[in-house]
PDB file of the backbone (N, CA, C, O) and the ligand in Angstrom, with CONECT records:
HET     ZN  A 101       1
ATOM      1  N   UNK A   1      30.574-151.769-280.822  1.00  0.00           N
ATOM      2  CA  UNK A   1      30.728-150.463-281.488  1.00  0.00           C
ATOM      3  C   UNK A   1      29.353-149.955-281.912  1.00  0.00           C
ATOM      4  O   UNK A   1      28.690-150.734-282.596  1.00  0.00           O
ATOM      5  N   UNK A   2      28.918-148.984-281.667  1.00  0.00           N
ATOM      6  CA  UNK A   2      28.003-148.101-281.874  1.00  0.00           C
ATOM      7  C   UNK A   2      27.837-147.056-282.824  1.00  0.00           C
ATOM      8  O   UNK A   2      28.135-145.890-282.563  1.00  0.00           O
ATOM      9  N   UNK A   3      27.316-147.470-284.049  1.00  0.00           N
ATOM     10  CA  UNK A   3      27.512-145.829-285.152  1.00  0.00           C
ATOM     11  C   UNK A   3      25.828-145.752-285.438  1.00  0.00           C
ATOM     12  O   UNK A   3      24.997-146.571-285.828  1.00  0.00           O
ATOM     13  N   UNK A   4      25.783-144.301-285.025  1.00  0.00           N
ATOM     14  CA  UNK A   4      24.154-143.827-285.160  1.00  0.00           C
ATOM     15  C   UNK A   4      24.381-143.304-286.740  1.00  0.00           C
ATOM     16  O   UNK A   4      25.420-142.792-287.157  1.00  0.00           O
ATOM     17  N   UNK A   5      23.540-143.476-287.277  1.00  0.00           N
ATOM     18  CA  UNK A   5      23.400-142.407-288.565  1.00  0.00           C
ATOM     19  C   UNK A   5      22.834-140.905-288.453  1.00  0.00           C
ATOM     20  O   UNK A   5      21.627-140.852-288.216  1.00  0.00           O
ATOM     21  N   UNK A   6      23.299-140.050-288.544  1.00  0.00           N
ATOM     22  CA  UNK A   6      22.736-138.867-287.662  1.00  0.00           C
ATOM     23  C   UNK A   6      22.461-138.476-289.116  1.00  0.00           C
ATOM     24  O   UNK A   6      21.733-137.494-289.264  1.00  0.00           O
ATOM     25  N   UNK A   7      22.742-138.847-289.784  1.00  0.00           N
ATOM     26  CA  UNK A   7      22.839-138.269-291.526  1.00  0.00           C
ATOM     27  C   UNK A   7      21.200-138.240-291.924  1.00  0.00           C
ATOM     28  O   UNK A   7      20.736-137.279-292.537  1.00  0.00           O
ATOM     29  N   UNK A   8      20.370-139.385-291.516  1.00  0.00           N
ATOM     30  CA  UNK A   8      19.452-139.714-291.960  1.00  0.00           C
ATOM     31  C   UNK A   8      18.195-139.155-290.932  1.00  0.00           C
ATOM     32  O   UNK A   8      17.862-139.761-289.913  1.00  0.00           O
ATOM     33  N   UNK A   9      17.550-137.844-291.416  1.00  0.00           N
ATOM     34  CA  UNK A   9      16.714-137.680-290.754  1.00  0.00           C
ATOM     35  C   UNK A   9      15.287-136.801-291.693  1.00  0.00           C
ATOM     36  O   UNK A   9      15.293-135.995-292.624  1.00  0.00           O
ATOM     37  N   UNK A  10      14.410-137.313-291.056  1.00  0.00           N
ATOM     38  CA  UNK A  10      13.594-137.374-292.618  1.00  0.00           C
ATOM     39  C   UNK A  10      12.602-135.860-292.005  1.00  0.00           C
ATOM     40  O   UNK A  10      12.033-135.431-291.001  1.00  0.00           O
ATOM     41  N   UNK A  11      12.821-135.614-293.005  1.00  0.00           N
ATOM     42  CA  UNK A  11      12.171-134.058-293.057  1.00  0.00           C
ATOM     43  C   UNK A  11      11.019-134.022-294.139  1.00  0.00           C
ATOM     44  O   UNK A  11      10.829-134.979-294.889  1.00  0.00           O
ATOM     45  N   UNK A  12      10.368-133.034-294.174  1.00  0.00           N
ATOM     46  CA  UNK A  12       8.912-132.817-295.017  1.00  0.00           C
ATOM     47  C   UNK A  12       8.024-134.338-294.516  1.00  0.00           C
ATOM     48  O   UNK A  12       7.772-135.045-295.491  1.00  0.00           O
ATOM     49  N   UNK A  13       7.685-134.733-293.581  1.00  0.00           N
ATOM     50  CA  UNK A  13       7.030-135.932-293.703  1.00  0.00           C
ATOM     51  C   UNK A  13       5.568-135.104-293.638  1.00  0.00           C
ATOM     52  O   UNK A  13       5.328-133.953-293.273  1.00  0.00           O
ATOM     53  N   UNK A  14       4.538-136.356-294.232  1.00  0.00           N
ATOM     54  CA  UNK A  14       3.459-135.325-294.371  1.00  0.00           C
ATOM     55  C   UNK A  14       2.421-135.956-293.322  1.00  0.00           C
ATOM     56  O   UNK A  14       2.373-137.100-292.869  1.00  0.00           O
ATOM     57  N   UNK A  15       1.737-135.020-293.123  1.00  0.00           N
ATOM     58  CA  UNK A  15       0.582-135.416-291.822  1.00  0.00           C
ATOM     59  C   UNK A  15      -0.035-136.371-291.955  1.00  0.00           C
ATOM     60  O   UNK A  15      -0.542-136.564-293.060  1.00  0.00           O
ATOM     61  N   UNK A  16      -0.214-137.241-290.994  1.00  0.00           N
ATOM     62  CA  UNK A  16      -0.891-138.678-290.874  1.00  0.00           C
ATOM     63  C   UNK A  16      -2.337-138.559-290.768  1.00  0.00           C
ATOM     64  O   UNK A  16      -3.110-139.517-290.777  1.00  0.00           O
ATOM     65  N   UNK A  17      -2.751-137.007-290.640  1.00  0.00           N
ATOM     66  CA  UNK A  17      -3.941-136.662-290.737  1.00  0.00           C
ATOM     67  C   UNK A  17      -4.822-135.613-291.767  1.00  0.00           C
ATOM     68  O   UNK A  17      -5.999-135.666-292.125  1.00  0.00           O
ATOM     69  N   UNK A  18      -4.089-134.955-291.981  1.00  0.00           N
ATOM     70  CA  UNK A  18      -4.492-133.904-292.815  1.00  0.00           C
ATOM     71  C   UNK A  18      -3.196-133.995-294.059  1.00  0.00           C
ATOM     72  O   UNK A  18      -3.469-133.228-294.982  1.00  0.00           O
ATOM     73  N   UNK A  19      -2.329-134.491-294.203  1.00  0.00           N
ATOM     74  CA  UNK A  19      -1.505-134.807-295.699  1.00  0.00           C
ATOM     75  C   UNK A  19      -0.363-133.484-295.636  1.00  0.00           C
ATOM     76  O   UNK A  19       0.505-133.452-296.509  1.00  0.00           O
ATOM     77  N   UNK A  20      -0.387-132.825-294.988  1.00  0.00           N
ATOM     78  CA  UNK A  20       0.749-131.221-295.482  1.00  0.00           C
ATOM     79  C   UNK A  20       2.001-132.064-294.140  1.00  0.00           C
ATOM     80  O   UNK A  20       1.970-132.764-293.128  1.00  0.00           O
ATOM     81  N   UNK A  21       3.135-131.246-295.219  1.00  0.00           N
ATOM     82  CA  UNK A  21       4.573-131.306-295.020  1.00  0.00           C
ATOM     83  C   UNK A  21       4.762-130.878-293.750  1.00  0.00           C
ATOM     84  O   UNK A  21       4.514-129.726-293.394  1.00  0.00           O
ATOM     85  N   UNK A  22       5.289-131.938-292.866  1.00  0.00           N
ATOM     86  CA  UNK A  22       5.979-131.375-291.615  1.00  0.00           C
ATOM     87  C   UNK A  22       7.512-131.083-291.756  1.00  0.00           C
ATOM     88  O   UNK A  22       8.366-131.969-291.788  1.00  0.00           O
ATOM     89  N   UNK A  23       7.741-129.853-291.832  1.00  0.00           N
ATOM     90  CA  UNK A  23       8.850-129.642-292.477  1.00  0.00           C
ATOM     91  C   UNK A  23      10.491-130.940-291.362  1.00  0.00           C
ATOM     92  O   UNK A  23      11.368-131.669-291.826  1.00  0.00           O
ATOM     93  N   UNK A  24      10.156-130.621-290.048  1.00  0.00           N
ATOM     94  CA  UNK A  24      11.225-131.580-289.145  1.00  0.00           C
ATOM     95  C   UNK A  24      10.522-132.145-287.775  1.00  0.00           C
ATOM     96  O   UNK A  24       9.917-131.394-287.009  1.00  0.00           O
ATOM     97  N   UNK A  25      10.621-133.089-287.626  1.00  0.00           N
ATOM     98  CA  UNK A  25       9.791-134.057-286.280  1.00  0.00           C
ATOM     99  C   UNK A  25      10.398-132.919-285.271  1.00  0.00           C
ATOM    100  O   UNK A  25      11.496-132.362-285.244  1.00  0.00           O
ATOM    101  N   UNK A  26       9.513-132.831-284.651  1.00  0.00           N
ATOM    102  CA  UNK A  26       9.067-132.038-283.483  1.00  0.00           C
ATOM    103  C   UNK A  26      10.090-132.352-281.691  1.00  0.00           C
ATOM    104  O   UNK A  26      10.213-131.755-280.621  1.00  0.00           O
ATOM    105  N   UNK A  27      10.533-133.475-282.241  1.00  0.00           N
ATOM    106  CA  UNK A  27      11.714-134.069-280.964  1.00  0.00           C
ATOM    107  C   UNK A  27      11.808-135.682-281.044  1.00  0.00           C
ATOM    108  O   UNK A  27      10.974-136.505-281.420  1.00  0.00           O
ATOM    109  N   UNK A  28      13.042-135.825-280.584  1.00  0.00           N
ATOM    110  CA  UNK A  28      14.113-137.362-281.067  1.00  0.00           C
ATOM    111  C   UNK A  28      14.140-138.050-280.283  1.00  0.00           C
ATOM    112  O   UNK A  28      14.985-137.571-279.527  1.00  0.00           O
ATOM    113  N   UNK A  29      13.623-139.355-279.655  1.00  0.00           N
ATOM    114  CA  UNK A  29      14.223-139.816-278.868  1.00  0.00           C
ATOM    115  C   UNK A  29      15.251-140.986-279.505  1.00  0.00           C
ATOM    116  O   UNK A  29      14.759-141.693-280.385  1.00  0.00           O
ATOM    117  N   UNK A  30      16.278-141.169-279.219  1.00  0.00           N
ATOM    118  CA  UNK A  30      17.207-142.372-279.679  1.00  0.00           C
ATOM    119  C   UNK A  30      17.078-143.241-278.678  1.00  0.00           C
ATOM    120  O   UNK A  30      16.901-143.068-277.472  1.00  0.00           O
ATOM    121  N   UNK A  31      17.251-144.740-279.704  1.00  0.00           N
ATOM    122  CA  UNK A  31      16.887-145.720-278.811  1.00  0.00           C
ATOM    123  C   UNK A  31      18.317-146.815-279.368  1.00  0.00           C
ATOM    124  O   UNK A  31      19.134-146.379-280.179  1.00  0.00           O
ATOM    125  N   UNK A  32      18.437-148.372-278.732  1.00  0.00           N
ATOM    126  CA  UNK A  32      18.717-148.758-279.667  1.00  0.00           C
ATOM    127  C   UNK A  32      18.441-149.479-280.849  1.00  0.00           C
ATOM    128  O   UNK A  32      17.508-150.252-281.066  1.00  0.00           O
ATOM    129  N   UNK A  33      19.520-149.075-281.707  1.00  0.00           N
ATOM    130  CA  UNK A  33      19.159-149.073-282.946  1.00  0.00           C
ATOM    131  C   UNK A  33      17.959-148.560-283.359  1.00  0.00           C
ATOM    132  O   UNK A  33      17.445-149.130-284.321  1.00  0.00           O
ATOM    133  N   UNK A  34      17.411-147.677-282.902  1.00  0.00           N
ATOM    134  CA  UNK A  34      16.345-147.477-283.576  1.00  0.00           C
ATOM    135  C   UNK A  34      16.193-145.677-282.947  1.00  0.00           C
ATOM    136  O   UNK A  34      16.674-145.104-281.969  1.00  0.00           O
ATOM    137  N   UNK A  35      15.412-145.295-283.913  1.00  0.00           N
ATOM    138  CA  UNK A  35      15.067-144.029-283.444  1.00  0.00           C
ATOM    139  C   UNK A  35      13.671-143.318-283.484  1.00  0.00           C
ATOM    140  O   UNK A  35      13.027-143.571-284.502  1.00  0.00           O
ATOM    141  N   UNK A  36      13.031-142.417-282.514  1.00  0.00           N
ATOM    142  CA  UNK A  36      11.528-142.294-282.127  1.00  0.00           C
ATOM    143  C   UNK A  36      11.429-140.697-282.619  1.00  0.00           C
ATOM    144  O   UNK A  36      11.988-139.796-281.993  1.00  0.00           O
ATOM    145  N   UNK A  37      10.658-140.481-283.802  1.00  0.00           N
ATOM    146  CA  UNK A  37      10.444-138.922-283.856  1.00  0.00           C
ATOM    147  C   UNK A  37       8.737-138.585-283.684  1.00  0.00           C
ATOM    148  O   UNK A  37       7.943-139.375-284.194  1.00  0.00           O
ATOM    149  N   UNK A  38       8.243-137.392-282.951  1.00  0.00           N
ATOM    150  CA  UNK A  38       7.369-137.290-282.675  1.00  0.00           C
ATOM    151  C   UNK A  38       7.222-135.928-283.928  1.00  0.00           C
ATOM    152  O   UNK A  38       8.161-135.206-284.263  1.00  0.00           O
ATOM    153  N   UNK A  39       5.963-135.852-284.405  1.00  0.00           N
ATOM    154  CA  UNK A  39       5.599-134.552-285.283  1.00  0.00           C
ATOM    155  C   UNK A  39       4.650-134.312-284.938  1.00  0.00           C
ATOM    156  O   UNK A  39       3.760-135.033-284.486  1.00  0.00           O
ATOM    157  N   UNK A  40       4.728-132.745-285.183  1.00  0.00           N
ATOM    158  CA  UNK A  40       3.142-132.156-284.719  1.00  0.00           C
ATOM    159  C   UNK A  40       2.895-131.375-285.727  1.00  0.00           C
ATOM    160  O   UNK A  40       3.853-130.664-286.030  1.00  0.00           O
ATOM    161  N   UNK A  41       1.795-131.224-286.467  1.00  0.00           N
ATOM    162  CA  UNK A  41       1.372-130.942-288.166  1.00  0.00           C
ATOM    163  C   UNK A  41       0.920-129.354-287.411  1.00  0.00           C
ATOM    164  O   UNK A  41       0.286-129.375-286.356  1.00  0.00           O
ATOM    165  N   UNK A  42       1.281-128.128-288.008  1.00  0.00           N
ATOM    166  CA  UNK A  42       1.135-126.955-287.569  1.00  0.00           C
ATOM    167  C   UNK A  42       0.011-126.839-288.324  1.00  0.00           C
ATOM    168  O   UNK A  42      -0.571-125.801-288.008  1.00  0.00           O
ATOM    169  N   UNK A  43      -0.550-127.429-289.168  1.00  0.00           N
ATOM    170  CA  UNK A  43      -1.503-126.896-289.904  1.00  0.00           C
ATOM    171  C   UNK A  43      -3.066-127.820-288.918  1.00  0.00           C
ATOM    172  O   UNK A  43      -4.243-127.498-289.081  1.00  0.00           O
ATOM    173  N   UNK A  44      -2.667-128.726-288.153  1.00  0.00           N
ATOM    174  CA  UNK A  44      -4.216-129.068-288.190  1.00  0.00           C
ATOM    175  C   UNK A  44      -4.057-129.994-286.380  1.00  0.00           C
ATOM    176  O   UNK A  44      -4.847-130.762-285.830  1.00  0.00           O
ATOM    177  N   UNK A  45      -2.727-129.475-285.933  1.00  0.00           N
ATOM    178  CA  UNK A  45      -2.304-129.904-284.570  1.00  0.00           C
ATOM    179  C   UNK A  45      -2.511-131.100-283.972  1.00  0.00           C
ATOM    180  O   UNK A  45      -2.805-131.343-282.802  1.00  0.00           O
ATOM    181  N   UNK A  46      -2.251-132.140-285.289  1.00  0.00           N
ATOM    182  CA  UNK A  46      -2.103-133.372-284.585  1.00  0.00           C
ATOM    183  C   UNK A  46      -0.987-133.911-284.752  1.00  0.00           C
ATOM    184  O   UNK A  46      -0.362-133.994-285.809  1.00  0.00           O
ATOM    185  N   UNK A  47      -0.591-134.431-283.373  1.00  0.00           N
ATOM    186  CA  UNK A  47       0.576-135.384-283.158  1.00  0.00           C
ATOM    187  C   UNK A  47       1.200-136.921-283.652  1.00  0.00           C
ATOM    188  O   UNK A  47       0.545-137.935-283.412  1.00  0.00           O
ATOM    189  N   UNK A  48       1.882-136.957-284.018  1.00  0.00           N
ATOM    190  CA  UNK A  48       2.291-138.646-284.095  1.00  0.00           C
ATOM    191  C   UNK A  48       3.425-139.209-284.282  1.00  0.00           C
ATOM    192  O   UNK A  48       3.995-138.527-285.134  1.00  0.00           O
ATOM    193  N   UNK A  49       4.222-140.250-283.905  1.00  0.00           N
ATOM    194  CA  UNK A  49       5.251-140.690-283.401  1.00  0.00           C
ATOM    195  C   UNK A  49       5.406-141.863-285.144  1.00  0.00           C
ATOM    196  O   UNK A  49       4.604-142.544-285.783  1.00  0.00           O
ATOM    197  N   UNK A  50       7.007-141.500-285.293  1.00  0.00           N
ATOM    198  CA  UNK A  50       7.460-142.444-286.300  1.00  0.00           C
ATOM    199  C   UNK A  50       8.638-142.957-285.734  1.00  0.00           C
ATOM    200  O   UNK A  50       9.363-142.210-285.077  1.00  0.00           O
ATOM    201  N   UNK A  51       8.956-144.302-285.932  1.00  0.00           N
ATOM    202  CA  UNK A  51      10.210-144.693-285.444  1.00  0.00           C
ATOM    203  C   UNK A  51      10.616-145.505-286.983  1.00  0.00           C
ATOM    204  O   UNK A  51      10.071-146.167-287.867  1.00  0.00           O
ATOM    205  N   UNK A  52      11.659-145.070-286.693  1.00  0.00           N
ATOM    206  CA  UNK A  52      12.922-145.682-287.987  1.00  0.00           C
ATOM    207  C   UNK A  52      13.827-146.846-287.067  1.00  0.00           C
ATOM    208  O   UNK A  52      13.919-146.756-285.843  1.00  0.00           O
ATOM    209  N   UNK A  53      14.467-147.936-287.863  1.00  0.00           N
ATOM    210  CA  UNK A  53      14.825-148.829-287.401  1.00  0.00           C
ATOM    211  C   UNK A  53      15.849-148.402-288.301  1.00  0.00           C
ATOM    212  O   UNK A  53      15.727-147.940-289.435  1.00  0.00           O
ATOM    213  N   UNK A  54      17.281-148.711-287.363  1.00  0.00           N
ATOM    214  CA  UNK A  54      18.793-148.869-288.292  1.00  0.00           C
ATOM    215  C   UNK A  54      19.048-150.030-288.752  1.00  0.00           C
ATOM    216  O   UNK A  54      18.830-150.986-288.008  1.00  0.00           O
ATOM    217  N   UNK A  55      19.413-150.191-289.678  1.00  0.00           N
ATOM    218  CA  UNK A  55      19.885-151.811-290.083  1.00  0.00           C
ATOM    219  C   UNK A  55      21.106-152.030-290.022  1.00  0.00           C
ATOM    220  O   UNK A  55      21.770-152.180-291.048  1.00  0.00           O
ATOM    221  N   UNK A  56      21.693-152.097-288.662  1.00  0.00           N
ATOM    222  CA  UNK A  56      23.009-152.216-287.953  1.00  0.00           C
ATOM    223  C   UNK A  56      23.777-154.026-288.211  1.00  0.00           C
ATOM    224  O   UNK A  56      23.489-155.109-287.701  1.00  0.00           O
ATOM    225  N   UNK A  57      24.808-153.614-289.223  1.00  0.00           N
ATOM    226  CA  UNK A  57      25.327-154.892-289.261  1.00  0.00           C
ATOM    227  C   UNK A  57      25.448-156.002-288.054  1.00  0.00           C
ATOM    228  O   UNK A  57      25.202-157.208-288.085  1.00  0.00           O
ATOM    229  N   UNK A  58      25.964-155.077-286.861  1.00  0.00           N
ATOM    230  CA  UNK A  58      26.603-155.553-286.010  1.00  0.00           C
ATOM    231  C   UNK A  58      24.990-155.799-284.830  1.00  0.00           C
ATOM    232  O   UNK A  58      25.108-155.945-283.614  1.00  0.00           O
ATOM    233  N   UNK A  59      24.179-155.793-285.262  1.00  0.00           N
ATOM    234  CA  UNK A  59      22.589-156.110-284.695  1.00  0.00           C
ATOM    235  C   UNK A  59      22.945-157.119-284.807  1.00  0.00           C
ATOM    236  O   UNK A  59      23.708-157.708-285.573  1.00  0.00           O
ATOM    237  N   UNK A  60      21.957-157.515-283.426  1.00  0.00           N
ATOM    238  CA  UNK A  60      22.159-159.146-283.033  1.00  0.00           C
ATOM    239  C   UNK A  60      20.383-159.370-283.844  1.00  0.00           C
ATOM    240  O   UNK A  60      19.660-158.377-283.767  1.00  0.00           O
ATOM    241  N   UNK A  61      19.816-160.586-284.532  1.00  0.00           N
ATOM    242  CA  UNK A  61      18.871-160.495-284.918  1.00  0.00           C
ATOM    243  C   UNK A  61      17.365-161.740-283.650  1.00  0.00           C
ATOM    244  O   UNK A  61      16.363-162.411-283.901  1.00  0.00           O
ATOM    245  N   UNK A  62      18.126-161.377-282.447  1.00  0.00           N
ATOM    246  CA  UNK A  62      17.783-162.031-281.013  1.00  0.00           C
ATOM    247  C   UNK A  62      16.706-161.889-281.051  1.00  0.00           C
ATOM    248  O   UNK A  62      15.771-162.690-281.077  1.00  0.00           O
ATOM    249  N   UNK A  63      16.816-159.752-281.063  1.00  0.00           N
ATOM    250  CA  UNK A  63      15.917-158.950-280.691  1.00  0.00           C
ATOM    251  C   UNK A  63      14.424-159.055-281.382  1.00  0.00           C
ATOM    252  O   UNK A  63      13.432-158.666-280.765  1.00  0.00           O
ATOM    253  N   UNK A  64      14.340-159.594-282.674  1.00  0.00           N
ATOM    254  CA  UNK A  64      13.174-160.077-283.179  1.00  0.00           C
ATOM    255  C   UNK A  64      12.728-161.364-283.011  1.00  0.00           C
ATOM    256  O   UNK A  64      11.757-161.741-283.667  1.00  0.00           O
ATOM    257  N   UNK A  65      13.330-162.170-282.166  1.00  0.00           N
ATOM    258  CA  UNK A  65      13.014-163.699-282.180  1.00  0.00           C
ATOM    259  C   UNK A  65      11.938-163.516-281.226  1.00  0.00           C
ATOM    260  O   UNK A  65      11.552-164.631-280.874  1.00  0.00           O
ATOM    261  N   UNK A  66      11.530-162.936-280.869  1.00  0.00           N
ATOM    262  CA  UNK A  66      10.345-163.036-279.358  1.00  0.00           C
ATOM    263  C   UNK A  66       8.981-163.289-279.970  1.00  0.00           C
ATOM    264  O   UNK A  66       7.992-163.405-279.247  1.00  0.00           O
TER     265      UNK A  66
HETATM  266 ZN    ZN A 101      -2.055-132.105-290.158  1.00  0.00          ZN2+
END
């Protein structure tokens, strides 16, 4: 069974370069369990990728044994 949290999506994050509010990541990729947002800071046009990890009960904890 598969439940994404679509609830949780983080808005105002602030630039990894210049500090001002990106008001919403710029595009989503979903993965599993996990999710990839890319932002692009309008104020100073740099890019950068945040990924959030779900903490899915039903996660096997395999995937970190490597
Ligand atoms: Zn910026």
């Amino acid at each position: 069974m598969v439940r994404v949290d679509f609830d949780y999506l983080p808005r105002e994050n602030p630039c990894a370069q210049c500090g001002k509010p990106i008001p919403a990541p710029e595009w989503i990729e979903n993965g599993p369990r996990r999710t990839s947002y890319l932002w692009h800071c309008w104020a100073c046009d740099y890019q950068f990728e945040a990924v959030a990890f779900f903490d899915d009960s039903e996660a096997d904890t395999d995937a970190l044994a490597a």
